[in-house]
VEXDREN-2710 file (C-alpha; in Angstrom, 1 decimal):
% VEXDREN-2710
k/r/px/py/pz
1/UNK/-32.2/26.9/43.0
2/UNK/-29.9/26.5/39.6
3/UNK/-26.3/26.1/40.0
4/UNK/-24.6/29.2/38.8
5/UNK/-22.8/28.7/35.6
6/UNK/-18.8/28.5/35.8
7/UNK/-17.0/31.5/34.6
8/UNK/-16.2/31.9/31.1
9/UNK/-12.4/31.2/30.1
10/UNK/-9.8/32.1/27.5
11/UNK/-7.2/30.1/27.9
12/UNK/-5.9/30.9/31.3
13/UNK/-7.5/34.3/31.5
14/UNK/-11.2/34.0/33.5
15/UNK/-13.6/36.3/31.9
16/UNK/-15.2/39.1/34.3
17/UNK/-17.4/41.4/31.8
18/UNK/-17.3/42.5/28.6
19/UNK/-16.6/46.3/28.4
20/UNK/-15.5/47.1/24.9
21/UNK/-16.1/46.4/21.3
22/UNK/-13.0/47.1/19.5
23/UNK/-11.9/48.0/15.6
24/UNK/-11.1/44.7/14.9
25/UNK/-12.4/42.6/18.4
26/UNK/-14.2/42.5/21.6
27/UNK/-12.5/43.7/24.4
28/UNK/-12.9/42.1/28.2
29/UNK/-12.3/42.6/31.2
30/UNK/-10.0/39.6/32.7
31/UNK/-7.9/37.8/35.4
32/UNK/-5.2/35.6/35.3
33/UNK/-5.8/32.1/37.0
34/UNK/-2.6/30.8/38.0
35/UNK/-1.1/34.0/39.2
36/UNK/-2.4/35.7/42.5
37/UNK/-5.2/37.8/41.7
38/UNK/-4.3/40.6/44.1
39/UNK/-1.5/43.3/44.0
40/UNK/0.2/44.3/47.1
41/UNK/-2.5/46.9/48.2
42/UNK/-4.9/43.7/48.5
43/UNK/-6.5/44.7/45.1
44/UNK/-7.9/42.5/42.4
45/UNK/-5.2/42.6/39.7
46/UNK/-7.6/43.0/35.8
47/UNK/-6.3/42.7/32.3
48/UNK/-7.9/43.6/28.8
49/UNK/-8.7/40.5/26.6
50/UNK/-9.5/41.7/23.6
51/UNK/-10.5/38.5/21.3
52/UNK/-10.1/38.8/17.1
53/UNK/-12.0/36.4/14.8
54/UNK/-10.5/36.0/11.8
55/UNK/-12.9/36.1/9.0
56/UNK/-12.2/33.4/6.5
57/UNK/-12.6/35.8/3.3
58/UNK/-10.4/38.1/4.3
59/UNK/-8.0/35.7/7.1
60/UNK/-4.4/36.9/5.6
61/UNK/-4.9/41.0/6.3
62/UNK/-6.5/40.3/9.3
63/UNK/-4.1/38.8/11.1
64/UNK/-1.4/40.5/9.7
65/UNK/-3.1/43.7/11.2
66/UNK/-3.8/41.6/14.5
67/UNK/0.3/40.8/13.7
68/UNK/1.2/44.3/13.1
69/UNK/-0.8/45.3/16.6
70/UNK/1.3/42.9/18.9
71/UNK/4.4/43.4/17.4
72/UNK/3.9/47.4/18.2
73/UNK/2.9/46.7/21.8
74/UNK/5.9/44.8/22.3
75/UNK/8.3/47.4/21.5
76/UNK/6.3/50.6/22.9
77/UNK/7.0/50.7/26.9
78/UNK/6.0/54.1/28.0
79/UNK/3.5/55.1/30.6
80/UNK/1.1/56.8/27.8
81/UNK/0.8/54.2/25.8
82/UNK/-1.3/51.1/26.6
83/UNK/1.0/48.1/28.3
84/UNK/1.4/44.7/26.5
85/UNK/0.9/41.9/28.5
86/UNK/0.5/38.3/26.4
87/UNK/-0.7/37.1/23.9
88/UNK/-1.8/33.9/21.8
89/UNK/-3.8/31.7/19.6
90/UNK/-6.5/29.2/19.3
91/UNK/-7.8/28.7/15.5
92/UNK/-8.7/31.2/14.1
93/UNK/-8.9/33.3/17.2
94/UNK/-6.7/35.9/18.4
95/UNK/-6.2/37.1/21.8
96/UNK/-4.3/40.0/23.1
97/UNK/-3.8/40.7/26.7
98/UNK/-3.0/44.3/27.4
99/UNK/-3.4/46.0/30.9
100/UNK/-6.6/47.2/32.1
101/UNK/-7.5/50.5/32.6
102/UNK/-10.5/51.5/34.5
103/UNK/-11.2/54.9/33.9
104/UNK/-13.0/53.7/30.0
105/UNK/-12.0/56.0/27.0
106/UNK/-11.9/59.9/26.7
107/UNK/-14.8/60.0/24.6
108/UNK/-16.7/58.1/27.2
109/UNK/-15.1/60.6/30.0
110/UNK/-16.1/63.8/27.9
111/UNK/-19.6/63.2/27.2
112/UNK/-20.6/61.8/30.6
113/UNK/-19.0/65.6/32.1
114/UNK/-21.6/68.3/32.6
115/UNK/-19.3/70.7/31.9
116/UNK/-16.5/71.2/29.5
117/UNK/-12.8/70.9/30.7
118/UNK/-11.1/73.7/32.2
119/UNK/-8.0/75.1/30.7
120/UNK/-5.6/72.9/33.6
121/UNK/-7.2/69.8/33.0
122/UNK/-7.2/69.8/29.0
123/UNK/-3.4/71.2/29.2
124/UNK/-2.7/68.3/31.1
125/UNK/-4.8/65.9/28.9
126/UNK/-3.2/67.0/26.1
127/UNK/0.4/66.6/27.4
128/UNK/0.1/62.9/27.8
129/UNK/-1.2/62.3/24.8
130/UNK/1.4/64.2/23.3
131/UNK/4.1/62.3/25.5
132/UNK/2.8/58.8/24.1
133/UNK/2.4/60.1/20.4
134/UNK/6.2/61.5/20.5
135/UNK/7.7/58.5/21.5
136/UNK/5.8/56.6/19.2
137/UNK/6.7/59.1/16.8
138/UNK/10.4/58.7/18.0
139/UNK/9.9/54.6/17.1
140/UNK/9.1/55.5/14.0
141/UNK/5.0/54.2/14.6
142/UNK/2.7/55.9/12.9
143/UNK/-0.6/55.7/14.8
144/UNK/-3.1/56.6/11.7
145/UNK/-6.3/56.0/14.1
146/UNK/-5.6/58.9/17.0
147/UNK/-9.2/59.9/18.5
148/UNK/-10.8/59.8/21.7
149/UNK/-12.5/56.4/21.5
150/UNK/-8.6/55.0/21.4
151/UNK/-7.3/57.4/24.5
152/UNK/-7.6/54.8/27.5
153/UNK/-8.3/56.5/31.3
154/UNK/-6.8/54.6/34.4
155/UNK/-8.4/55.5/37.9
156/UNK/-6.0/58.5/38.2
157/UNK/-6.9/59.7/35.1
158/UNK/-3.5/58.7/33.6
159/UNK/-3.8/58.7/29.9
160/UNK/-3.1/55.7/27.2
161/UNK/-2.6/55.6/23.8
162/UNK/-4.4/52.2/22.3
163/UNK/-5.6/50.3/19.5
164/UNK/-2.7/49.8/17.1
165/UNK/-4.8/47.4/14.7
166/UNK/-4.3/50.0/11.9
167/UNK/-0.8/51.6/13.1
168/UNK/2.3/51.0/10.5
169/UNK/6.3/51.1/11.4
170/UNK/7.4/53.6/8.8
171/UNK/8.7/57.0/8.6
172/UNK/5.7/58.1/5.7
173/UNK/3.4/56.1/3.8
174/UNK/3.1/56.2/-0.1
175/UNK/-0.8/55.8/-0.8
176/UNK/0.2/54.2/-4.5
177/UNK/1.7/51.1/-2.5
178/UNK/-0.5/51.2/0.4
179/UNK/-4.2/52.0/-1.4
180/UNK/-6.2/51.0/1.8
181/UNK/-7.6/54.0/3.5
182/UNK/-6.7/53.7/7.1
183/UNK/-8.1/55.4/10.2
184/UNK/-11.4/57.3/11.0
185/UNK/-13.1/59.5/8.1
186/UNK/-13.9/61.8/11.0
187/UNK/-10.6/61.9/12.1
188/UNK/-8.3/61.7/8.7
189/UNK/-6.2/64.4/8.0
190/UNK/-6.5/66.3/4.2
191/UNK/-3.3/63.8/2.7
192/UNK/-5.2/61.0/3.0
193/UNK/-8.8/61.9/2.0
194/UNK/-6.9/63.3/-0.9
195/UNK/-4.8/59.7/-1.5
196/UNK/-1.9/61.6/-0.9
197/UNK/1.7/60.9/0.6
198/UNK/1.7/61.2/4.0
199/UNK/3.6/60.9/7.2
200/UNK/3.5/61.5/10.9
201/UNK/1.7/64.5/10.5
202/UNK/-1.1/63.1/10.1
203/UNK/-1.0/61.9/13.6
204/UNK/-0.7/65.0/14.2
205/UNK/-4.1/66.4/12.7
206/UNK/-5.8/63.7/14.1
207/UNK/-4.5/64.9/17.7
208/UNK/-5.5/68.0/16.6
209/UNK/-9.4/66.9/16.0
210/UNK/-9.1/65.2/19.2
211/UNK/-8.2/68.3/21.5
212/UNK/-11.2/70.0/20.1
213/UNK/-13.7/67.6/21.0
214/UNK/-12.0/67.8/24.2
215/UNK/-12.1/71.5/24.6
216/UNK/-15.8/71.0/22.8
217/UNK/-17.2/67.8/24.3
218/UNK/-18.2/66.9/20.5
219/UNK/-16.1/66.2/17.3
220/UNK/-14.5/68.9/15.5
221/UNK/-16.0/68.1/12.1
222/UNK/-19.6/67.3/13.5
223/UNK/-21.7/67.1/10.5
224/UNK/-24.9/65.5/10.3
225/UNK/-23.6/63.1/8.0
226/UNK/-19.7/61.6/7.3
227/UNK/-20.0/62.5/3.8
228/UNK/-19.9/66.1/5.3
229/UNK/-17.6/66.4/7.7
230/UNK/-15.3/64.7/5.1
231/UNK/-16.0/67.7/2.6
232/UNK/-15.5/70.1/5.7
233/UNK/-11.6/68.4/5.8
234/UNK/-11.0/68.3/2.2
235/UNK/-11.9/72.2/2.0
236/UNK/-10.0/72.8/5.0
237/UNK/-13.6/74.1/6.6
238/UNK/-12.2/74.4/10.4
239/UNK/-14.4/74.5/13.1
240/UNK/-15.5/77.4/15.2
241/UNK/-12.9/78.0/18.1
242/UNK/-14.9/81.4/19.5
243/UNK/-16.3/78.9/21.9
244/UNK/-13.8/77.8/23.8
245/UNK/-12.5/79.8/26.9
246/UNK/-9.0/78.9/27.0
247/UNK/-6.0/81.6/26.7
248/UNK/-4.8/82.4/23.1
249/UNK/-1.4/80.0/23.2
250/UNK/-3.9/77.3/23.7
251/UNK/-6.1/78.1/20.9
252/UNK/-2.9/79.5/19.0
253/UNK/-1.5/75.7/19.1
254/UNK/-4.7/73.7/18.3
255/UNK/-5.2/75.8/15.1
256/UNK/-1.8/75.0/14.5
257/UNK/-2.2/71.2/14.1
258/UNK/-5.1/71.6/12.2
259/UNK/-3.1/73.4/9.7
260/UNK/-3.5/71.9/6.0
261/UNK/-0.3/72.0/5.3
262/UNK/1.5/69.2/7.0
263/UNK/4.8/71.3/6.8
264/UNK/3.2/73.6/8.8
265/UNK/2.2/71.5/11.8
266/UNK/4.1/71.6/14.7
267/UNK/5.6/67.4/15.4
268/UNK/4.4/65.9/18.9
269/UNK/7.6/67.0/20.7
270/UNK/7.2/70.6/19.5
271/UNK/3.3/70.5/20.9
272/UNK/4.7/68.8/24.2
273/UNK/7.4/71.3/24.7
274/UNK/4.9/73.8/24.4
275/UNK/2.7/72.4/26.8
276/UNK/5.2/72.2/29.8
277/UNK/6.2/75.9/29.4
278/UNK/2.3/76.7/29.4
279/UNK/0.9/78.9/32.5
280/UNK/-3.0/78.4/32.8
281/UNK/-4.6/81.4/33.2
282/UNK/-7.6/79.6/35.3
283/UNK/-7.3/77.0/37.5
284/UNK/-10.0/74.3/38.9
285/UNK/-11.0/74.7/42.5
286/UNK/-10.0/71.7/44.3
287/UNK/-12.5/70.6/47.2
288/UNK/-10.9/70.2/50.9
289/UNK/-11.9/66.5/50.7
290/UNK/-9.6/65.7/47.5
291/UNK/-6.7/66.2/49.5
292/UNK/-7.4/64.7/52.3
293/UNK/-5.2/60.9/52.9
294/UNK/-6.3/58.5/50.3
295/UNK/-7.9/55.1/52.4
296/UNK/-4.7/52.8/51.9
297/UNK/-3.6/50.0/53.4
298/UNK/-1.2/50.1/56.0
299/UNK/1.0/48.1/53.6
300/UNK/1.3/51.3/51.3
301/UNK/2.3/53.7/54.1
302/UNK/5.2/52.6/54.2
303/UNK/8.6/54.3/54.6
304/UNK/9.2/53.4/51.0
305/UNK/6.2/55.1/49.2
306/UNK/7.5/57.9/51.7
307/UNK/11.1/58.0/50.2
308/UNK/9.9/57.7/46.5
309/UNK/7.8/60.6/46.5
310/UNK/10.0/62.6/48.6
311/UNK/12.9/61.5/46.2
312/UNK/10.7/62.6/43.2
313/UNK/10.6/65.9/44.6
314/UNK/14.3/66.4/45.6
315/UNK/15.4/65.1/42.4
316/UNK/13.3/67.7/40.4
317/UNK/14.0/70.9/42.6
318/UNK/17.8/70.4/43.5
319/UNK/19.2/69.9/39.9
320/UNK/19.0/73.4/38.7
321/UNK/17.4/74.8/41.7
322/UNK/14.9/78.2/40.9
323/UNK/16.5/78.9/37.5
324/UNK/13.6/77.5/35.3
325/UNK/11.2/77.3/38.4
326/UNK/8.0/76.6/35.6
327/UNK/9.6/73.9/33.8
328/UNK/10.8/71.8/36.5
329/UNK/7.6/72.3/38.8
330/UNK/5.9/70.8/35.4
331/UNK/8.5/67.8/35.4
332/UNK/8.5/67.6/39.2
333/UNK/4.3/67.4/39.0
334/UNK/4.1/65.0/36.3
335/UNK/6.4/62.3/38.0
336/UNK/4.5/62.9/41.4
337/UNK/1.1/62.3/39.4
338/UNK/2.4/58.9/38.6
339/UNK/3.8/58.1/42.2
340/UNK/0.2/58.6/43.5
341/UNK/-1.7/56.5/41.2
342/UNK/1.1/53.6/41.5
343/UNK/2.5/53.7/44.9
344/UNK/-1.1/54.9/46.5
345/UNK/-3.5/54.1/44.1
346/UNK/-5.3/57.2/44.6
347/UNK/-7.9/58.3/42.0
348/UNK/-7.8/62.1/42.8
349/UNK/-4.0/61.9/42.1
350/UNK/-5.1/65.2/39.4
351/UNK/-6.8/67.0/42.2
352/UNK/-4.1/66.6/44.1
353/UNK/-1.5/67.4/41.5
354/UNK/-3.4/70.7/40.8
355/UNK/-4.0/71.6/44.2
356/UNK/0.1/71.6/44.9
357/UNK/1.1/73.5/41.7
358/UNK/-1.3/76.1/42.7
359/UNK/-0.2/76.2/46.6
360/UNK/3.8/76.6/44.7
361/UNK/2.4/79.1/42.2
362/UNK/0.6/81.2/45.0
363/UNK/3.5/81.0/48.1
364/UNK/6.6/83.3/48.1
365/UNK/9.8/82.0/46.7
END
């Protein structure tokens, strides 16, 4: 029998599959060698590798867009926005190290759904992406490549901004200084097919295209060819909305950041604040086994998962106790979504999220 061959290695990061091809790079799935390779729960501890040739012609603007990348992910630490990890050099080869998330893109997730998204779930999609875009927004980042190919799932179905190969640090960009068209055709709002000025608004459209194909399961300008939907943008040709079942406000606010006029588009905090006051009118029915207790190790029941959740809760319903009972049950929900997935690594932490707010909803005050 042939001796297997040794794993592949870059630098000190042992290759386990490939599972991406990126704008710029391939993307892997990774551990680190010198570190243990298992978290706390007795889990294999994976990174992203995502590896950047530099092309000799064009060496200079490649790397400073590789450049431009790491230096983003270095100051962005928020829990909707992909994590930086390491990074560094051999030749002309660039490697980033960013975590790894499980759950593959949201395009990926969408089209592999028999169904389309109920209202709860693409509310709650929609808030984290919102979340990360506002405080990249607030850092003055300006994404300019927002779509569902760069919205990261983790096993809990938390959502993460990525691939900042084409993002700039600036409050607006002036197309007679910056002539390169950045972004995806499919995805570019009317300033920039237009070689316009343009700002964080166009983040904004682009979020806008995306919560269509969520609501849609396809994109929002779906012609046969580019060179159509690009027409469809330029002559502000929306879309059809009459097929999606979701409650006016809903539809109200993705018509709204498809608006042509940038002006006239709401800015990722307005679209957030929205969301958290925002009552679904259906919900999902849960099954009885998505709340059952997740199969942990006994290292995780612990009395400290206990008092972080319970502390998650108290904090959140004693501060202003039943005065804005909708808007802190939102807060309150959000926070426990992310105590699941980290403390108990659960993968139905939405189900089980959903399942409480609708017990709370339901139950006398």
């Amino acid at each position: 029998m042939a001796a297997s061959l040794p794993p592949k290695k870059f630098g000190t990061y042992i290759c386990d599959e490939k599972i991406g091809q990126g704008t710029f790079g391939v993307v892997y799935k990774v551990t680190k060698e010198e570190q243990p390779r298992q978290s706390p729960l007795g889990q294999v501890i994976y990174y992203a590798l995502k590896i950047v040739q530099l092309a000799a012609v064009q060496e200079s603007r490649e790397r400073e867009l590789v450049s431009r990348e790491e230096e983003i992910l270095k100051s962005i630490k928020h829990h909707n926005v992909v994590r930086f990890v390491d990074s560094f050099t051999e030749g002309k080869t660039v490697y980033l190290v960013m975590e790894y998330c499980s759950g593959g893109t949201l395009y990926e997730y969408i089209r592999s759904r028999n169904t389309k998204l109920p209202e709860d779930m693409f509310v709650n999609f929609l808030k984290q992406i919102a979340d990360g875009l506002k405080f990249l927004h607030k850092k003055k980042v300006l994404h300019r490549d927002i779509k569902t190919k760069n919205i990261l799932l983790t096993s809990g179905q938390i959502l993460k901004i990525s691939d900042f190969g084409v993002s700039r640090i600036t409050d607006y960009v002036d197309p007679s200084k910056h002539s390169i068209r950045m972004g995806t055709p499919r995805y570019m709002s009317p300033e920039i097919l237009n070689k316009e000025q343009y700002d964080q608004k166009t983040d904004i459209w682009s979020l806008g295209c995306t919560a269509y194909e969520m609501a849609e399961m396809h994109f929002a300008f779906d012609g046969a060819r580019e060179r159509e939907a690009i027409n469809c943008i330029r002559n502000h040709k929306l879309p059809p909305f009459d097929g999606i079942k979701y409650c006016t406000d809903v539809i109200t606010l993705m018509k709204s950041m498809l608006m042509k006029d940038p002006e006239e588009r709401p800015t990722a905090r307005r679209i957030l604040k929205t969301l958290m006051n925002h009552e679904c009118t259906v919900f999902t029915a849960v099954p009885s086994e998505a709340v059952q207790r997740p199969n942990i190790s006994s290292e995780a029941r612990d009395d400290t998962t206990q008092y972080h959740v319970l502390q998650a809760v108290r904090r959140e319903s004693t501060i202003k106790p039943f005065k804005l009972p909708k808007e802190y049950l939102e807060s309150a929900s959000t926070e426990i979504q992310k105590l699941i997935v980290v403390q108990l690594d659960c993968a139905k932490a939405v189900d089980i999220v959903y399942s409480m707010k609708k017990h709370f909803r339901e139950s006398p005050p």
